[in-house]
C-alpha positions as CSV (number, residue, x, y, z in Angstrom):
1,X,4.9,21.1,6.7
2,X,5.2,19.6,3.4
3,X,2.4,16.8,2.6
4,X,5.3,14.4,2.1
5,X,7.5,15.0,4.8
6,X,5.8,12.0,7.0
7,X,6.8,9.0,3.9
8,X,9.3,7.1,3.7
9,X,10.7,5.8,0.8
10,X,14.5,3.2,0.7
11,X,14.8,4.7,-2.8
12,X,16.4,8.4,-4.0
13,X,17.0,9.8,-7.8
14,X,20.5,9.4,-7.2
15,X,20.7,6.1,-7.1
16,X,17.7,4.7,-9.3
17,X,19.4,5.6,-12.3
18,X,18.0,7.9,-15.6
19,X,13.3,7.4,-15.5
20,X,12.2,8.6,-19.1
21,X,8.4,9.0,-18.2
22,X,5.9,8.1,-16.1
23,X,2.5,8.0,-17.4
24,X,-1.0,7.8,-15.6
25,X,-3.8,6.1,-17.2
26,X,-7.1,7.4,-16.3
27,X,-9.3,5.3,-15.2
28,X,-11.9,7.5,-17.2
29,X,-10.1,7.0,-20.5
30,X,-9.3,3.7,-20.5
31,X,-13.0,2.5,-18.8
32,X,-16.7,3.0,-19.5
33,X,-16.5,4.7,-16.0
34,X,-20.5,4.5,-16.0
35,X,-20.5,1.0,-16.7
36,X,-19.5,-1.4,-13.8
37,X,-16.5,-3.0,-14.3
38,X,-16.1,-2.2,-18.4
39,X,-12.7,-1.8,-20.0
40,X,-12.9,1.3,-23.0
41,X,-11.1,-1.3,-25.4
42,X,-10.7,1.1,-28.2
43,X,-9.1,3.9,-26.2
44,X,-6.8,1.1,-24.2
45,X,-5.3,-0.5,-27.6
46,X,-4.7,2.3,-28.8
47,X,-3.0,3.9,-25.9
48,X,-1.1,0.7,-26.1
49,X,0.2,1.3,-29.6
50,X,1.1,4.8,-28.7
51,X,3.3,4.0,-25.9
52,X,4.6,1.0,-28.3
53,X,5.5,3.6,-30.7
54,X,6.8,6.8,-28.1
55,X,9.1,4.3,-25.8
56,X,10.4,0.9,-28.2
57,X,12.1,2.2,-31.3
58,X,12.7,-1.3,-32.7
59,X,10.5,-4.4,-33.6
60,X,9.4,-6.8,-31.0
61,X,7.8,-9.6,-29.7
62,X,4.0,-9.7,-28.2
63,X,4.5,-11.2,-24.8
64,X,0.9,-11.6,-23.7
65,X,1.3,-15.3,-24.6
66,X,-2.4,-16.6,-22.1
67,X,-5.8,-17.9,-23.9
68,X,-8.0,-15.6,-23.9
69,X,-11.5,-16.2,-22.6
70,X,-14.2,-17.7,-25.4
71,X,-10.4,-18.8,-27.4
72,X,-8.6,-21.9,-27.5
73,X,-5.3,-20.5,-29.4
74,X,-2.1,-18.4,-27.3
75,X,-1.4,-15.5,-29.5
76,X,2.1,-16.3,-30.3
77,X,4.1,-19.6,-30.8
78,X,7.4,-19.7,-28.3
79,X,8.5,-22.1,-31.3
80,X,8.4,-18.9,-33.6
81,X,9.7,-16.7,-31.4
82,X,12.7,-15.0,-32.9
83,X,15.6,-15.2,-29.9
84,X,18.1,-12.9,-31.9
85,X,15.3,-10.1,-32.1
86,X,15.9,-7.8,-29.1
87,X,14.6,-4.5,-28.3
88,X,15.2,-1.8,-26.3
89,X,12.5,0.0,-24.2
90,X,12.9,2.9,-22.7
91,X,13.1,3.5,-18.9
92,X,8.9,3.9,-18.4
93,X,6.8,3.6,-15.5
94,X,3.0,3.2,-15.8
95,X,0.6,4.4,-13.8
96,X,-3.3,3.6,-13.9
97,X,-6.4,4.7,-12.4
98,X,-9.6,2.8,-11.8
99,X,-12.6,4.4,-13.5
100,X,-15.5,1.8,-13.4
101,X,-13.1,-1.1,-11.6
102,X,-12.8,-0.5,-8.0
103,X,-14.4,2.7,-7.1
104,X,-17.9,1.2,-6.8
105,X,-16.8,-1.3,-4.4
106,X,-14.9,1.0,-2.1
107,X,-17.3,3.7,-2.0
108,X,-20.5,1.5,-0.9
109,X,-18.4,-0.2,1.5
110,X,-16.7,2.6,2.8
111,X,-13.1,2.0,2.7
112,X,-12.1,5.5,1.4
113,X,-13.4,6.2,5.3
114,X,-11.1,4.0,7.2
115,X,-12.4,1.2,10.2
116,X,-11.0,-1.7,8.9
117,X,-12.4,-3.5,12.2
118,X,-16.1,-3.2,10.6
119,X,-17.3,-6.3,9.0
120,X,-18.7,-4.1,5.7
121,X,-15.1,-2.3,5.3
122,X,-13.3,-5.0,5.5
123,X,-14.8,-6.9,3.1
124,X,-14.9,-3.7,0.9
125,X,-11.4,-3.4,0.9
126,X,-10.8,-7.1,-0.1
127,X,-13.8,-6.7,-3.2
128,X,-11.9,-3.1,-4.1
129,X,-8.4,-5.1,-4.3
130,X,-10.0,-7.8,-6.6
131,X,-11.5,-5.6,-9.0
132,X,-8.0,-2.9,-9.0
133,X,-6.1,-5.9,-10.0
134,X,-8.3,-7.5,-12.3
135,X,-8.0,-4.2,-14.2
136,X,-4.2,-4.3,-14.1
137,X,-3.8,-7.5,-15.2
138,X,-6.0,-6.3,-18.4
139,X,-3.8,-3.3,-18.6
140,X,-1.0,-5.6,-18.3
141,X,-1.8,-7.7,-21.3
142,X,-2.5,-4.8,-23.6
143,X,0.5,-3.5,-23.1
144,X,2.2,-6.7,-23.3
145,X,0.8,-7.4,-26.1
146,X,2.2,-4.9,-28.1
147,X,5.8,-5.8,-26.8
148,X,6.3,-3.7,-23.6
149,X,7.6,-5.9,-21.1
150,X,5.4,-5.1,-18.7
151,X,5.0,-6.4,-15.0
152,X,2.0,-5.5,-12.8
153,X,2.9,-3.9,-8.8
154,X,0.2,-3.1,-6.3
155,X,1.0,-0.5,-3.9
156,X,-0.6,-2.6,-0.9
157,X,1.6,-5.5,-1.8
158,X,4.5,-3.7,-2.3
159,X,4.1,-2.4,1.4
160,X,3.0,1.1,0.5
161,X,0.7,2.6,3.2
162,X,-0.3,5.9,4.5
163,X,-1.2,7.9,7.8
164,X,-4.4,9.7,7.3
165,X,-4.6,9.4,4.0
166,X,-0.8,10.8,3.3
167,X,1.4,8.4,2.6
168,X,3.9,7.0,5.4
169,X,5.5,4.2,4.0
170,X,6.3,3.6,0.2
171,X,9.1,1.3,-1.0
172,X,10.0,1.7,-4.4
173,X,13.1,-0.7,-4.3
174,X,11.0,-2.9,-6.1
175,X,10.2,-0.8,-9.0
176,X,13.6,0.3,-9.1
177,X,14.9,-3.1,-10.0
178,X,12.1,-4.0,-12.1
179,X,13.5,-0.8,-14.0
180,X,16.9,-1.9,-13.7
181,X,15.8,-5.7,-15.0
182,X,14.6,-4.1,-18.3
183,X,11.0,-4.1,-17.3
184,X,7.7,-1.5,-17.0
185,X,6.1,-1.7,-13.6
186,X,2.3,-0.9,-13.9
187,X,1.4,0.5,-10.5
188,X,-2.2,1.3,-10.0
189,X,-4.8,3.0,-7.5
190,X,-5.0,0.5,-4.5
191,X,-6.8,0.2,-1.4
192,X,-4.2,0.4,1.5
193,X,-3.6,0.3,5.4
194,X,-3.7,3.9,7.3
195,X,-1.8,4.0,11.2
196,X,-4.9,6.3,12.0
197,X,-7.8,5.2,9.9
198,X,-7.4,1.8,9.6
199,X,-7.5,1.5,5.5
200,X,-8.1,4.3,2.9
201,X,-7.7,4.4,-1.2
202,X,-4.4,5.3,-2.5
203,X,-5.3,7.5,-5.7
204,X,-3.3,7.4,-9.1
205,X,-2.5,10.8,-8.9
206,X,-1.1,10.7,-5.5
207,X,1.2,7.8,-6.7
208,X,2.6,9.3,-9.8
209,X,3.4,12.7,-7.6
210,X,5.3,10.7,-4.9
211,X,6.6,8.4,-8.0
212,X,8.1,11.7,-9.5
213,X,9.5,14.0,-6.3
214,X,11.7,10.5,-5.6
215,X,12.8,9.0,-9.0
216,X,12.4,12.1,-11.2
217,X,11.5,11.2,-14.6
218,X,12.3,13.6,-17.7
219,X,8.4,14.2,-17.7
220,X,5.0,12.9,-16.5
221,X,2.1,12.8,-19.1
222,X,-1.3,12.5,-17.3
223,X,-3.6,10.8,-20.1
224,X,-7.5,11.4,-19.5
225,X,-11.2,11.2,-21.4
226,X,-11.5,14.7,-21.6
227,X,-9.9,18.2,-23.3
228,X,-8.6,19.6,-20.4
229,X,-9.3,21.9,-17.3
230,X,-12.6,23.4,-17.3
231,X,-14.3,25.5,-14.6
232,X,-16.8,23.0,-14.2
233,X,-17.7,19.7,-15.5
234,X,-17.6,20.0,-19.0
235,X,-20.6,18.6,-20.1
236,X,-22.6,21.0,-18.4
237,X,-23.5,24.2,-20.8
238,X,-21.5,27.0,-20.4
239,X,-17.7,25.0,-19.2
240,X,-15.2,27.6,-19.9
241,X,-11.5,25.5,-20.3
242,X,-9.1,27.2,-18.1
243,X,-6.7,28.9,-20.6
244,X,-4.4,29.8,-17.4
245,X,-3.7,28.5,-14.5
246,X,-0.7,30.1,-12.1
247,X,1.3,27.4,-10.3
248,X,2.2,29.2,-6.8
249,X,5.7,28.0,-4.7
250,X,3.7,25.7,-2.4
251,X,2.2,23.7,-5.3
252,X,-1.4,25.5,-4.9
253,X,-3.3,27.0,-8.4
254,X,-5.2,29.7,-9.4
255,X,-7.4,30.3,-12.5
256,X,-5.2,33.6,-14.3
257,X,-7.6,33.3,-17.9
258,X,-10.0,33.6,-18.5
259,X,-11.3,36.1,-15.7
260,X,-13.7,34.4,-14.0
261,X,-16.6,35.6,-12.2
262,X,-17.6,32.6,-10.5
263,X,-15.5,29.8,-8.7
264,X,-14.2,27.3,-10.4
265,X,-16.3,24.3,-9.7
266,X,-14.3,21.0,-9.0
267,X,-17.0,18.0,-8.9
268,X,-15.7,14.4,-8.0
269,X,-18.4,11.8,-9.0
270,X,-20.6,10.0,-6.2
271,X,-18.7,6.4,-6.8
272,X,-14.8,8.5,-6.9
273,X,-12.7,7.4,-3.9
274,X,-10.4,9.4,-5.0
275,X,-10.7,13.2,-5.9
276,X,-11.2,13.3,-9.2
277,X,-9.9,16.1,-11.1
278,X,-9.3,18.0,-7.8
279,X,-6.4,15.5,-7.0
280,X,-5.1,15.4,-10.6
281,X,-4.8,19.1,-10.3
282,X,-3.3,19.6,-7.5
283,X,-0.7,16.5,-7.8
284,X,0.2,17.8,-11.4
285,X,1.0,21.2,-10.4
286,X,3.5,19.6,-6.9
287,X,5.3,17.8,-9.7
288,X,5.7,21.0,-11.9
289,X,6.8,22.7,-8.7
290,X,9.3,19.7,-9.1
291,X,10.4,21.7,-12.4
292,X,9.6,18.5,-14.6
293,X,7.4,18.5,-17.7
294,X,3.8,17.2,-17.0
295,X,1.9,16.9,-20.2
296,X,-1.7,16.6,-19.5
297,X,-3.6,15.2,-22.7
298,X,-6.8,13.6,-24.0
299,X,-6.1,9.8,-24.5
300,X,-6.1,7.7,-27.8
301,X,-5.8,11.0,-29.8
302,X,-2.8,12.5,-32.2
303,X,-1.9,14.6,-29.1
304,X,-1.3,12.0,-26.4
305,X,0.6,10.3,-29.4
306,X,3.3,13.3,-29.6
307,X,3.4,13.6,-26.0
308,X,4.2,9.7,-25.3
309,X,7.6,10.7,-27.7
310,X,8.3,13.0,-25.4
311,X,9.4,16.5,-25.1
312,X,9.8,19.8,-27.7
313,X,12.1,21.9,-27.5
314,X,10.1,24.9,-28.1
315,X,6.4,25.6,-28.9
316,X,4.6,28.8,-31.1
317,X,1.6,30.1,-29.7
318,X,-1.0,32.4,-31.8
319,X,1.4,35.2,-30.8
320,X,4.1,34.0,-32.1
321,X,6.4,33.7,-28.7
322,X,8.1,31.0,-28.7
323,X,8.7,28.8,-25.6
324,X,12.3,27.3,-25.7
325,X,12.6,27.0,-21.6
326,X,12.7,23.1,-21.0
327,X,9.5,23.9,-18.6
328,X,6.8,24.5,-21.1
329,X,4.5,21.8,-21.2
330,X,2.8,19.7,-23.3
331,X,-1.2,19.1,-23.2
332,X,-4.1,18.3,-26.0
333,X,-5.8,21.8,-24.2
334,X,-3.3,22.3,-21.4
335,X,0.1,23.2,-21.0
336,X,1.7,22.6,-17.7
337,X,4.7,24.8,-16.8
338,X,5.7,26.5,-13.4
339,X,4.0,28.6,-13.2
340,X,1.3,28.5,-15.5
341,X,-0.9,25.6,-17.2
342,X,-2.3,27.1,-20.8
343,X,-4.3,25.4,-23.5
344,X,-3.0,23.8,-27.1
345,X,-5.6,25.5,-29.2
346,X,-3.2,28.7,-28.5
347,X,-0.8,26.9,-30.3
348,X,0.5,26.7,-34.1
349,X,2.8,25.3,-35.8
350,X,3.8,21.5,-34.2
């Protein structure tokens, strides 16, 4: 049975009209996911600016118009405000993780686990939802900021929820018309209610995947703090990056190149609800399965830049083959395409 046959979701493609993108922060690139509770300011304003440049073609207005903490001024003047200055922004949907905000809460409290009727896990899950949306209200500003009309949705308020830990219930009407209203819902990792457990985390990933098989963006671009797919964390000595990685029918991977001689070792850090890059893995290659580009790419760099403009229509490796099949992917060392996920250092030319 497919993992998403038991959700249920009011919305279809058909009738949510044309999604350019969706695009998942991770919490890793845009936190100091060691440091509790600390935004990665650089990497955030500039992923800000990126998506500014990739989905608004025009000039526009910030719209982050709140004082600041430690400031007594509003960053722009409704008196200055230029009414016959309107620009378009593409159809976008932003997704973010939770790096350093949230996952410290949920995991010493246990909410990941389920038994919402324990005293701990309980209060857990209400400490997890205050630090989630703190960090999407600060997500939220950046990105208004820079002129993306931007409106923040949690998954628990919007009456998402799962059955051991797959989701059951996910009603996207309310994305769809903030869509169709001319704004960017910015969805993020959420501590929800489970029919069996009680309460579990919601990941990201697992959003963006469910986002994708029912509205169907153009492409997905996964935006994280490293260079790609290794075979093991890649700060350890010896990480090989996984130059190929076959996509099978039922969404499951395998390492093709390089041949290795040991299994590939998928660690998810001590305070990660979530999965890590097991669950970004696996959610990117269901949505290739879906046979729509996923670009996975280091944040803030020249390569998340392209692939926030969206996609090529054909790509040169070191060979000299050229990829002109709409599936090839985009990725600062990874490539995503049914079936195979291969690096951009074997590519030239763009």
């Amino acid at each position: 049975m497919d993992r998403r046959s038991q959700s249920t979701t009011t919305n279809s493609a058909a009738d949510a009209g044309s999604l350019h993108c969706i695009v998942k922060l991770g919490g890793s690139a845009i936190t100091c996911k060691n440091e509790l509770e600390t935004i990665n300011e650089g990497n955030l304003s500039i992923v800000s600016s990126q998506l500014k440049q990739g989905m608004i073609s025009e000039p526009c207005h910030g719209m982050d118009w709140s004082r600041r903490p430690g400031s007594t001024d509003i960053q722009t003047v409704v008196d200055k405000f230029d009414d016959k200055l309107e620009s378009q922004c593409k159809r976008l949907i932003v997704v973010h993780g939770a790096g350093s905000f949230g996952h410290f809460q949920a995991s010493r409290s246990g909410v990941h686990k389920g038994g919402l009727n324990k005293p701990l896990v309980k209060a857990g899950f209400v400490a997890t939802r205050i630090s989630v949306t703190t960090l999407n209200l600060e997500i939220v500003r950046a990105l208004a900021k820079e002129g993306i009309p931007s409106i923040g949705m949690s998954p628990f308020s919007c009456g998402w929820s799962t059955c051991e830990r797959i989701i059951a219930m996910a009603d996207t009407s309310t994305v769809v018309k903030a869509l169709d209203a001319g704004f960017v819902p910015v969805l993020h990792g959420d501590a929800v209610l489970d029919t069996s457990l009680g309460c579990t985390i919601l990941s990201g990933d697992v959003i963006i995947s469910h986002l994708a098989e029912h509205l169907r963006p153009d492409y997905v671009v996964f935006l994280t703090d490293v260079s790609g797919v290794y075979d093991r964390p890649p700060t350890e000595l010896g990480a090989v990056l996984l130059r190929e990685i076959a996509v099978h029918e039922d969404g499951s991977w395998s390492v093709l190149q390089p041949n290795l001689q040991d299994e590939v070792e998928i660690t998810v850090a001590a305070h990660d609800t979530t999965g890590g890059m097991f669950t970004k893995i696996t959610e990117a290659a269901m949505i290739a399965k879906l046979g729509i580009d996923v670009y996975i790419v280091k944040a803030a760099t020249e390569h998340s830049a392209r692939a926030l403009k969206g996609p090529l229509p054909g790509i040169q490796n070191k060979n000299k083959e050229f990829y002109t099949n709409k599936k090839w992917k985009l990725g600062l060392n990874t490539y995503v395409l049914p079936p195979y996920i291969i690096p951009l250092d074997q590519v030239t030319g763009r």
